[in-house]
C-alpha positions as CSV (number, residue, x, y, z in Angstrom):
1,X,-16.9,14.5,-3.6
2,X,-15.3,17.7,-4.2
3,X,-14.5,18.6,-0.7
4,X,-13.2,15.3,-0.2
5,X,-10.8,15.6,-3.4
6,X,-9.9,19.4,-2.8
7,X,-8.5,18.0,1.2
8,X,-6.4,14.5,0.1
9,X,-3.2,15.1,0.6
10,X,-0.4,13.5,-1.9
11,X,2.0,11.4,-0.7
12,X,5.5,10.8,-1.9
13,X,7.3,7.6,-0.6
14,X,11.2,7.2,-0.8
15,X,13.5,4.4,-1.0
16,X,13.2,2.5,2.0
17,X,10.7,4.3,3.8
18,X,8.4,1.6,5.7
19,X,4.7,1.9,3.8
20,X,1.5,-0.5,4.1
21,X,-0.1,-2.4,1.0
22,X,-3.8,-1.8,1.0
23,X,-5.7,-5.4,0.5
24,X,-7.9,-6.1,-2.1
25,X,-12.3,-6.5,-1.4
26,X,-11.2,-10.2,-2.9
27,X,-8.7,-11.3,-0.5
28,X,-10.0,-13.8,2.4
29,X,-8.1,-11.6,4.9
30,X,-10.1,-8.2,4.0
31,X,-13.7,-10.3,3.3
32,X,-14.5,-10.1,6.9
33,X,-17.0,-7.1,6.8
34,X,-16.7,-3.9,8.0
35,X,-14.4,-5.2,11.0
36,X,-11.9,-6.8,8.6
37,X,-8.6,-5.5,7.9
38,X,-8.0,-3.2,5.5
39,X,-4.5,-2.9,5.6
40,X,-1.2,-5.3,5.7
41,X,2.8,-4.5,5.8
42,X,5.3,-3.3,7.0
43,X,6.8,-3.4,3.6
44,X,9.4,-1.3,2.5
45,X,9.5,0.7,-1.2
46,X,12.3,-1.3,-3.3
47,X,12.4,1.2,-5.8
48,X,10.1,3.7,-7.4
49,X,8.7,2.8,-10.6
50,X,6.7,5.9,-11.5
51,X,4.3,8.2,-9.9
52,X,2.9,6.8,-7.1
53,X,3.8,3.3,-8.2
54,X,6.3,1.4,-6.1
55,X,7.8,-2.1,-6.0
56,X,7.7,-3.6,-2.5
57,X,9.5,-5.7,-0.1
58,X,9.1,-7.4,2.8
59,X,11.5,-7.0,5.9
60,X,13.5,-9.8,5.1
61,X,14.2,-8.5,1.5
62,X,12.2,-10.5,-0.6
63,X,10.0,-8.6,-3.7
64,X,6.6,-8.9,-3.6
65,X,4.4,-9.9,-6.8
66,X,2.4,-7.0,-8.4
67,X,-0.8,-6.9,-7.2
């Protein structure tokens, strides 16, 4: 786990810039195995709330709910 941790890189989004929302293991969309999706977006970051925690939109503006 080390290795793994020592070679993650950190990521810092900005306003606007175009990011995907990682489902949940609960969601009907992701509970399809190991072929399932794991990812949904494009969203874009509304605003910056603290490190590495972001408010989201979807393309046509709206805010999405906290997850």
């Amino acid at each position: 786990m080390t290795y793994h941790n020592v070679r993650v890189k950190n990521r810092r989004f900005k306003f606007e810039n175009l990011v995907l929302r990682k489902l949940k293991a609960m969601s009907n969309i992701a509970s399809k195995g190991k072929l399932g999706l794991k990812w949904d977006g494009s969203f874009k970051v509304a605003w910056v709330v603290k490190a590495n925690t972001y408010q989201l939109k979807d393309m046509e503006g709206k805010s999405l709910p906290h997850a």
